[in-house]
PDB file of N, CA, C and O in Angstrom:
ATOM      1  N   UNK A   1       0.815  -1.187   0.000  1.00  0.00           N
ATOM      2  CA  UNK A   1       0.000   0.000   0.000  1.00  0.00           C
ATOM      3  C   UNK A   1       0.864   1.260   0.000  1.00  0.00           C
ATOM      4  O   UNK A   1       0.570   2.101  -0.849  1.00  0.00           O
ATOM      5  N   UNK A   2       1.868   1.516   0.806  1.00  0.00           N
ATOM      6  CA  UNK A   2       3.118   2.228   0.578  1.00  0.00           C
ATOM      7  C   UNK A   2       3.267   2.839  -0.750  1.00  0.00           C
ATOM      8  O   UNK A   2       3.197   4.022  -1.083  1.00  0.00           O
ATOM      9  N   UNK A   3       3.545   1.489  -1.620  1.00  0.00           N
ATOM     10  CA  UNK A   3       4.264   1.562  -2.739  1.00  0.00           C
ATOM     11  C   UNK A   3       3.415   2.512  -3.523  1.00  0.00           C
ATOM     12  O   UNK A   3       3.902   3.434  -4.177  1.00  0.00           O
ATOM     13  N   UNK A   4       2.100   2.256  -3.440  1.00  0.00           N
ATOM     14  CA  UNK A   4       0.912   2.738  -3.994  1.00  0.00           C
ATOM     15  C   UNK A   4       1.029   4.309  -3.921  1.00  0.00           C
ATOM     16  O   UNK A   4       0.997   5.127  -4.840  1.00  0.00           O
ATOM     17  N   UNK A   5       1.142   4.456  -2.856  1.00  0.00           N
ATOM     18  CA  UNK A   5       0.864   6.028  -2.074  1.00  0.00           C
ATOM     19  C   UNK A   5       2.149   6.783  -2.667  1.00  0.00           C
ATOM     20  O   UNK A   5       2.112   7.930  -3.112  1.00  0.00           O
ATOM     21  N   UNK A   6       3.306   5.961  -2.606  1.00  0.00           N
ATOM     22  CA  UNK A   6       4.195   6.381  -3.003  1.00  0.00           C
ATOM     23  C   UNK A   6       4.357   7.081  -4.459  1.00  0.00           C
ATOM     24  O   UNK A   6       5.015   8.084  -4.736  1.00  0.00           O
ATOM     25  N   UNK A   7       3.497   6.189  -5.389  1.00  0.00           N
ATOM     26  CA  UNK A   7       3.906   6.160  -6.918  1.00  0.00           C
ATOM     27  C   UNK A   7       2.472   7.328  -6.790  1.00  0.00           C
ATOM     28  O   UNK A   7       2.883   8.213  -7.542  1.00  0.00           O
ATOM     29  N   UNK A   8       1.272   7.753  -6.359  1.00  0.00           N
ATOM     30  CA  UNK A   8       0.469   8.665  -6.783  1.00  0.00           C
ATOM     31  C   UNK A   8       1.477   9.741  -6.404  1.00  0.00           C
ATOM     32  O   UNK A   8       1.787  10.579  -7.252  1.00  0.00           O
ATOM     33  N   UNK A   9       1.869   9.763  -5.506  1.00  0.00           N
ATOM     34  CA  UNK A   9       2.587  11.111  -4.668  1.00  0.00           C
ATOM     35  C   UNK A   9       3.685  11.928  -5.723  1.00  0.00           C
ATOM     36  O   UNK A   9       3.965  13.113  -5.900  1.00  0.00           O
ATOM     37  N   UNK A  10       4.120  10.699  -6.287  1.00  0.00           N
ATOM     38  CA  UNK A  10       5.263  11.348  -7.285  1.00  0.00           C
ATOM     39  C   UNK A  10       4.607  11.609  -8.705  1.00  0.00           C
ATOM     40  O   UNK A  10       5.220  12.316  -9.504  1.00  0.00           O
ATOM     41  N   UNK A  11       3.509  11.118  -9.010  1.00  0.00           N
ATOM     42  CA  UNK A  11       2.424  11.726 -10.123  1.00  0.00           C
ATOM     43  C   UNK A  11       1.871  12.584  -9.992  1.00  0.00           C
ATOM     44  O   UNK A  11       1.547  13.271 -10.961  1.00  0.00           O
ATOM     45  N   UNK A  12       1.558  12.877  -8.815  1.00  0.00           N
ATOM     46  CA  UNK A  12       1.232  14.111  -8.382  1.00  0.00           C
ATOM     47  C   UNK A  12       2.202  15.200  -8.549  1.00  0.00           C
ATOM     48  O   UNK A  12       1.847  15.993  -9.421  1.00  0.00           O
ATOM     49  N   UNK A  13       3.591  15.552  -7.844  1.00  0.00           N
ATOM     50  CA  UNK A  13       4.452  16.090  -8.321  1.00  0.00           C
ATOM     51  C   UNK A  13       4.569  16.440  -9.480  1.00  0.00           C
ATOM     52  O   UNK A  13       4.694  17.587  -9.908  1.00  0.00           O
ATOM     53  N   UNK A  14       4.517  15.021 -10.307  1.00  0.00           N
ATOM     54  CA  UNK A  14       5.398  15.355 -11.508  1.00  0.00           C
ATOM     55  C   UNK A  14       4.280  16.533 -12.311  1.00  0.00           C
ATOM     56  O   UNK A  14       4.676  17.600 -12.780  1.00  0.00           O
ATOM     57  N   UNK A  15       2.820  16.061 -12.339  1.00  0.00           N
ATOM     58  CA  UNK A  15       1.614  16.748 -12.911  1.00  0.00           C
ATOM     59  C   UNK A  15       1.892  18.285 -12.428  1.00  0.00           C
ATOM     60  O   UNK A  15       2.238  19.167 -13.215  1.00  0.00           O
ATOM     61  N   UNK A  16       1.701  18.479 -11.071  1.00  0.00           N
ATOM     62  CA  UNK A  16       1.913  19.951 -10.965  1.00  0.00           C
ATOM     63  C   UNK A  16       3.377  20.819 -10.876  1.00  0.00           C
ATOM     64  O   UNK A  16       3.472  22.009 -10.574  1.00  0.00           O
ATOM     65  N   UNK A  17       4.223  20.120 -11.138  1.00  0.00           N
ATOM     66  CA  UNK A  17       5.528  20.584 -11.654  1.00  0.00           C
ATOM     67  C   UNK A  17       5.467  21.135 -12.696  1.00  0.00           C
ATOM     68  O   UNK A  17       5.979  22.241 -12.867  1.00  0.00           O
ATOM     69  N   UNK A  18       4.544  20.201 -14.035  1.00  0.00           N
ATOM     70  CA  UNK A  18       4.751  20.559 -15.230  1.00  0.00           C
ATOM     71  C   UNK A  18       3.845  21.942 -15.671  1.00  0.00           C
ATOM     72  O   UNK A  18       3.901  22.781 -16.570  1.00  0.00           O
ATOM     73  N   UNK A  19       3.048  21.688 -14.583  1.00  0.00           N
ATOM     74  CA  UNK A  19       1.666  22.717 -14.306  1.00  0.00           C
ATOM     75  C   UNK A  19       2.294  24.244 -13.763  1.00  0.00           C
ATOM     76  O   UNK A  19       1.820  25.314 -14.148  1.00  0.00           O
ATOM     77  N   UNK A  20       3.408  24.136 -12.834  1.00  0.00           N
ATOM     78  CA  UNK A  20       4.031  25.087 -12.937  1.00  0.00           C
ATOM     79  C   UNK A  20       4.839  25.694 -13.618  1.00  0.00           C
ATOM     80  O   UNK A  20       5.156  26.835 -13.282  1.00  0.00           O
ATOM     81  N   UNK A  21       5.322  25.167 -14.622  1.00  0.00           N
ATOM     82  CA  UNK A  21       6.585  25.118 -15.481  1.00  0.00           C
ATOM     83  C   UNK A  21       5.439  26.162 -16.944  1.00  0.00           C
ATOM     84  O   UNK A  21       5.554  27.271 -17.467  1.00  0.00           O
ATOM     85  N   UNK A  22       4.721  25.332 -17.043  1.00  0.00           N
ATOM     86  CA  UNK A  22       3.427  25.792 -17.924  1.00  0.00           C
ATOM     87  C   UNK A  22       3.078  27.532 -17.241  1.00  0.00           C
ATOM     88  O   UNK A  22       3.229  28.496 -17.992  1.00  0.00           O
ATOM     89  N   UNK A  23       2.787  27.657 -16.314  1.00  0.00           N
ATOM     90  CA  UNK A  23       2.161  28.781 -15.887  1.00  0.00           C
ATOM     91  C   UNK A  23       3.213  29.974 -15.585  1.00  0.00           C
ATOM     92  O   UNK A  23       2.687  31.079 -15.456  1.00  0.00           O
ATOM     93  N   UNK A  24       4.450  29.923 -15.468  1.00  0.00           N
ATOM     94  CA  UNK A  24       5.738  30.772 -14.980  1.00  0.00           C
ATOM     95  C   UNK A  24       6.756  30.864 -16.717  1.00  0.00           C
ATOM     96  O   UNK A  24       7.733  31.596 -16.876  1.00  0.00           O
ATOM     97  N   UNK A  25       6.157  29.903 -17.822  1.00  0.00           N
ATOM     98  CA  UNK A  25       6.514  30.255 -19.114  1.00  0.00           C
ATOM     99  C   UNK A  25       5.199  31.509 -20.052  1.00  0.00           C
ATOM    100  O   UNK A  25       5.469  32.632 -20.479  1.00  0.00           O
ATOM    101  N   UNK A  26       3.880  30.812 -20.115  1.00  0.00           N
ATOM    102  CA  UNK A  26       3.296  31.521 -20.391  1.00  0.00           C
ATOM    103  C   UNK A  26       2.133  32.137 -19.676  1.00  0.00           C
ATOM    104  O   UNK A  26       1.166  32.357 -20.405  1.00  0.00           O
ATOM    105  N   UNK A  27       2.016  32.439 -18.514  1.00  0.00           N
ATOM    106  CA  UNK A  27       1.337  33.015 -17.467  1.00  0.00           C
ATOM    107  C   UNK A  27      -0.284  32.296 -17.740  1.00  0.00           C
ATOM    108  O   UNK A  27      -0.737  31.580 -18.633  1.00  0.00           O
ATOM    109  N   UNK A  28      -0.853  32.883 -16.504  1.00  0.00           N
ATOM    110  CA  UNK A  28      -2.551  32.318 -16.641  1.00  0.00           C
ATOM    111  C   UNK A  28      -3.378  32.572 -17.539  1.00  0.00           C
ATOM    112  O   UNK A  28      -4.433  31.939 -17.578  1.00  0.00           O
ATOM    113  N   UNK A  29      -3.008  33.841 -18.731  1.00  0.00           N
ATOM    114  CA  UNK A  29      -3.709  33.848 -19.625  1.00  0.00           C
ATOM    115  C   UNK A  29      -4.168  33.285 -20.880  1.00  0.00           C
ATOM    116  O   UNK A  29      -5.082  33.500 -21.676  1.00  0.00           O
ATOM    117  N   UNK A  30      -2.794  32.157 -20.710  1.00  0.00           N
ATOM    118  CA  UNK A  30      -2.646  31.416 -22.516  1.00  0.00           C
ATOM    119  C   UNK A  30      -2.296  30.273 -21.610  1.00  0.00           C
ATOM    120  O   UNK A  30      -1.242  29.672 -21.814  1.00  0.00           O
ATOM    121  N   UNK A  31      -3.095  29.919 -20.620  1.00  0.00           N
ATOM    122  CA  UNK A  31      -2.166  28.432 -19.782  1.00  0.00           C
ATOM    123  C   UNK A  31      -2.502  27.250 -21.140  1.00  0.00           C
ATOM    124  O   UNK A  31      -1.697  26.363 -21.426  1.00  0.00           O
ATOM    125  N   UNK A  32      -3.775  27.442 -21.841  1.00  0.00           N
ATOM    126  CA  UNK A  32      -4.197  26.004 -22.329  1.00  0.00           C
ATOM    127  C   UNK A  32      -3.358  26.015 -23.498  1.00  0.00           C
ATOM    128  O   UNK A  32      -2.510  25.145 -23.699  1.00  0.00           O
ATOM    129  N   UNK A  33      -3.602  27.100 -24.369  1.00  0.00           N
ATOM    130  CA  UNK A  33      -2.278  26.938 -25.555  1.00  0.00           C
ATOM    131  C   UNK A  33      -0.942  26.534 -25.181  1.00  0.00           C
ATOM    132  O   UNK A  33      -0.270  25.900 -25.994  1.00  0.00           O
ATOM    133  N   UNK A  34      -0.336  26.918 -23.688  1.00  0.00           N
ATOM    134  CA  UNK A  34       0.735  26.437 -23.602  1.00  0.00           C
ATOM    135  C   UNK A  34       0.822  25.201 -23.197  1.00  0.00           C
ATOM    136  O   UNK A  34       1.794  24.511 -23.504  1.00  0.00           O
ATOM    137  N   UNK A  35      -0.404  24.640 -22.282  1.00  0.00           N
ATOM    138  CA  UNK A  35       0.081  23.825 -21.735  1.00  0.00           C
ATOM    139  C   UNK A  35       0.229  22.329 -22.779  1.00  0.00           C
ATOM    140  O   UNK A  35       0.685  21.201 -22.592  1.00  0.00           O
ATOM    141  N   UNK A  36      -0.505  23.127 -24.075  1.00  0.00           N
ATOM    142  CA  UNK A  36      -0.647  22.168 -25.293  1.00  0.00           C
ATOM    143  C   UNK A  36       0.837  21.953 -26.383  1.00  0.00           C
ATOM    144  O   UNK A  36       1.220  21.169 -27.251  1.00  0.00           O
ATOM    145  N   UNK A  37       1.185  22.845 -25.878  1.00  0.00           N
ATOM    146  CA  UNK A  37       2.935  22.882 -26.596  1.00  0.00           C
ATOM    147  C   UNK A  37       3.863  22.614 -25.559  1.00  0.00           C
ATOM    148  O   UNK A  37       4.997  22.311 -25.929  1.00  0.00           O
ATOM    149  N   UNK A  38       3.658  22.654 -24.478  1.00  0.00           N
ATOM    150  CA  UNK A  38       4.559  21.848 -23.230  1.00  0.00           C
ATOM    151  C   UNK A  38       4.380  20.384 -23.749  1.00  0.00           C
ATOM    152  O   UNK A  38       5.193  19.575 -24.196  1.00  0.00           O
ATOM    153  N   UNK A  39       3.145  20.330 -23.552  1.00  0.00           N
ATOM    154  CA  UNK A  39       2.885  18.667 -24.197  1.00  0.00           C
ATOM    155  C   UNK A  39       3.914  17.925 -25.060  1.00  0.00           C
ATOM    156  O   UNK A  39       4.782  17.057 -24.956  1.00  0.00           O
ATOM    157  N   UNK A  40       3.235  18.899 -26.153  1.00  0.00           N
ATOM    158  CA  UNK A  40       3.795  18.320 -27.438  1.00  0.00           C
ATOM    159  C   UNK A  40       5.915  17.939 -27.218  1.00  0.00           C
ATOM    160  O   UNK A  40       6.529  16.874 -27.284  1.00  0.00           O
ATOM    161  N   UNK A  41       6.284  19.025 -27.024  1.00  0.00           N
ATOM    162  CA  UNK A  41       7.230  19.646 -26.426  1.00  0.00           C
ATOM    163  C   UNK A  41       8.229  17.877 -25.443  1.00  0.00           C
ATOM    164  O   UNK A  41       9.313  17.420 -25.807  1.00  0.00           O
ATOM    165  N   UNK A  42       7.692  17.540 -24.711  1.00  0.00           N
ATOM    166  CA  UNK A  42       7.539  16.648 -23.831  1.00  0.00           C
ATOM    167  C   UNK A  42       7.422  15.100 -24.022  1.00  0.00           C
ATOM    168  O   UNK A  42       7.988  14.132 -23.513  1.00  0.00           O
ATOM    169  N   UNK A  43       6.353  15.287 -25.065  1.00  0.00           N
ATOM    170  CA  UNK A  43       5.781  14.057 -25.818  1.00  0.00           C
ATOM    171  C   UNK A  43       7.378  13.506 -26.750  1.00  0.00           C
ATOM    172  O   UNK A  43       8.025  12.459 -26.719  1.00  0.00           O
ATOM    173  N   UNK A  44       7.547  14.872 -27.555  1.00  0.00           N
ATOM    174  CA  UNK A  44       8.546  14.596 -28.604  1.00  0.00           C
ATOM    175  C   UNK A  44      10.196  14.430 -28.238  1.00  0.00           C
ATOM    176  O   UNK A  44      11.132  13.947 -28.875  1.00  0.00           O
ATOM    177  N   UNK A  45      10.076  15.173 -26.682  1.00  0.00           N
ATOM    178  CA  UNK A  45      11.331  14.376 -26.519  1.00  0.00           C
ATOM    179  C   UNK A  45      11.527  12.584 -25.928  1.00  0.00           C
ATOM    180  O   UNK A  45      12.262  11.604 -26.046  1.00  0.00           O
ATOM    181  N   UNK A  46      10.453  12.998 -25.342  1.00  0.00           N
ATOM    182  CA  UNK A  46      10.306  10.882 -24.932  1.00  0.00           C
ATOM    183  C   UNK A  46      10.187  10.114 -26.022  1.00  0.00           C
ATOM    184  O   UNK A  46      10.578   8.980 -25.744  1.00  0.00           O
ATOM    185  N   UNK A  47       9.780  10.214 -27.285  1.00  0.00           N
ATOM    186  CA  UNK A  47       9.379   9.694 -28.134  1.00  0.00           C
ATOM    187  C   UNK A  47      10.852   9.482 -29.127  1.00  0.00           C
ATOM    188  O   UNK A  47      10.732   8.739 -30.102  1.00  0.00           O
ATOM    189  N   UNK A  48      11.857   9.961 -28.939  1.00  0.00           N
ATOM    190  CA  UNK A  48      13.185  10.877 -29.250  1.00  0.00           C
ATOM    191  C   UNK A  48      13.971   9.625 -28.646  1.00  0.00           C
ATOM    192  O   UNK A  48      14.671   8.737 -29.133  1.00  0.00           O
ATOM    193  N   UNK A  49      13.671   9.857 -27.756  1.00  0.00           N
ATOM    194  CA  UNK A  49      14.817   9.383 -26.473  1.00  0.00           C
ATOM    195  C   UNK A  49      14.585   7.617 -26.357  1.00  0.00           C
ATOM    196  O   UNK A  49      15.390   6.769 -25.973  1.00  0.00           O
ATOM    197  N   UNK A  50      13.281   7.467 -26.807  1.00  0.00           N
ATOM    198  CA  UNK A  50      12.964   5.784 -26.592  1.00  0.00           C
ATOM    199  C   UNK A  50      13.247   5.478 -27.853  1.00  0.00           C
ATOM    200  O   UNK A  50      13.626   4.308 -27.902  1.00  0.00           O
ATOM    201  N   UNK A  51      13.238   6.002 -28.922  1.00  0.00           N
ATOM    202  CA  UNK A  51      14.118   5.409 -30.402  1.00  0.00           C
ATOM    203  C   UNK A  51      15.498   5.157 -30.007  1.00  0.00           C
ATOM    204  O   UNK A  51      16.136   4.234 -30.513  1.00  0.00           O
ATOM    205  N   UNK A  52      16.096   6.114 -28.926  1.00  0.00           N
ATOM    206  CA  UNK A  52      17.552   5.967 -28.954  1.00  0.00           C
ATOM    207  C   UNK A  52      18.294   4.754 -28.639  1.00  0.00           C
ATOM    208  O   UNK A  52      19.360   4.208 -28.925  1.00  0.00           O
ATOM    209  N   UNK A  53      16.705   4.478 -27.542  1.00  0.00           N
ATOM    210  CA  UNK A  53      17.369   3.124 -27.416  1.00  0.00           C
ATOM    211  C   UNK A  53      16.987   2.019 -27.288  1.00  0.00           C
ATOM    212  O   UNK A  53      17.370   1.122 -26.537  1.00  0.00           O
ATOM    213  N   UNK A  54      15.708   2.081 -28.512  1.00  0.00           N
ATOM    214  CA  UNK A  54      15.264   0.601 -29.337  1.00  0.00           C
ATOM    215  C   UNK A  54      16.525   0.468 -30.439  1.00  0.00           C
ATOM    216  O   UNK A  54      17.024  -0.562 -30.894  1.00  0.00           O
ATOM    217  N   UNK A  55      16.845   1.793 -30.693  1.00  0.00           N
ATOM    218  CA  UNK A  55      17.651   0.911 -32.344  1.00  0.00           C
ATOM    219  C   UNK A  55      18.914   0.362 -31.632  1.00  0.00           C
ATOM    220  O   UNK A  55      19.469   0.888 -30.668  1.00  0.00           O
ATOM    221  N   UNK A  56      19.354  -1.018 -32.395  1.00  0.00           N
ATOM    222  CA  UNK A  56      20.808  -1.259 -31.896  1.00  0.00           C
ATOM    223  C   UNK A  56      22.011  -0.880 -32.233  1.00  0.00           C
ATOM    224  O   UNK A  56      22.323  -1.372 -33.317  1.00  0.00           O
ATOM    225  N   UNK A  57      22.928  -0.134 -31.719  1.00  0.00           N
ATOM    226  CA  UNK A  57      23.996  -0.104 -32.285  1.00  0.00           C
ATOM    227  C   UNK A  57      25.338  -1.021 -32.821  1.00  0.00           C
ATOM    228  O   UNK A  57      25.953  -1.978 -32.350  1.00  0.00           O
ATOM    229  N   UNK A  58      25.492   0.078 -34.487  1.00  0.00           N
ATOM    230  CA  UNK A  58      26.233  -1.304 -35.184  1.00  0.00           C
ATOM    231  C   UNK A  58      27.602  -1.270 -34.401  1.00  0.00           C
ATOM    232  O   UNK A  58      28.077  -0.404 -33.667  1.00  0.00           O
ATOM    233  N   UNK A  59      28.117  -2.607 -34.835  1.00  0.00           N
ATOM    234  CA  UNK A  59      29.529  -3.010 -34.327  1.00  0.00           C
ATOM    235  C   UNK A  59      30.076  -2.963 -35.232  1.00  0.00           C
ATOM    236  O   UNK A  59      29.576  -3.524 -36.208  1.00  0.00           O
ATOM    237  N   UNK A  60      31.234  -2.350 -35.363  1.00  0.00           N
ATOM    238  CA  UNK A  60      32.756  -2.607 -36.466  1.00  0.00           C
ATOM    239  C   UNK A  60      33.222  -3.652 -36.701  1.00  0.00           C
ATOM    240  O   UNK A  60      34.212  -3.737 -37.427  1.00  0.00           O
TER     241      UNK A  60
END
């Protein structure tokens, strides 16, 4: 149950981290446009980063 509490707690974090990060770039007036290019933003580097290391690297 710990473990549980544990893993919302840090989803939690991570959600309003990004929620702040969103609101201190483009303030409360454009939060949804930004928070839609944080996304994207976010999306495309994970998406980046997990190709890096599905492909295998060749050997000489």
């Amino acid at each position: 149950m710990a473990l549980l509490r544990g893993i919302f707690w840090f989803a939690l974090f991570i959600v309003l981290a990004f929620c702040f990060v969103v609101l201190f770039e483009y303030g409360p007036h454009d939060f949804k446009n930004g928070f839609q290019k944080e996304f994207a933003r976010v999306k495309s580097f994970v998406v980046k980063q997990t190709e890096k290391i599905q492909k295998p690297k060749k050997q000489p």
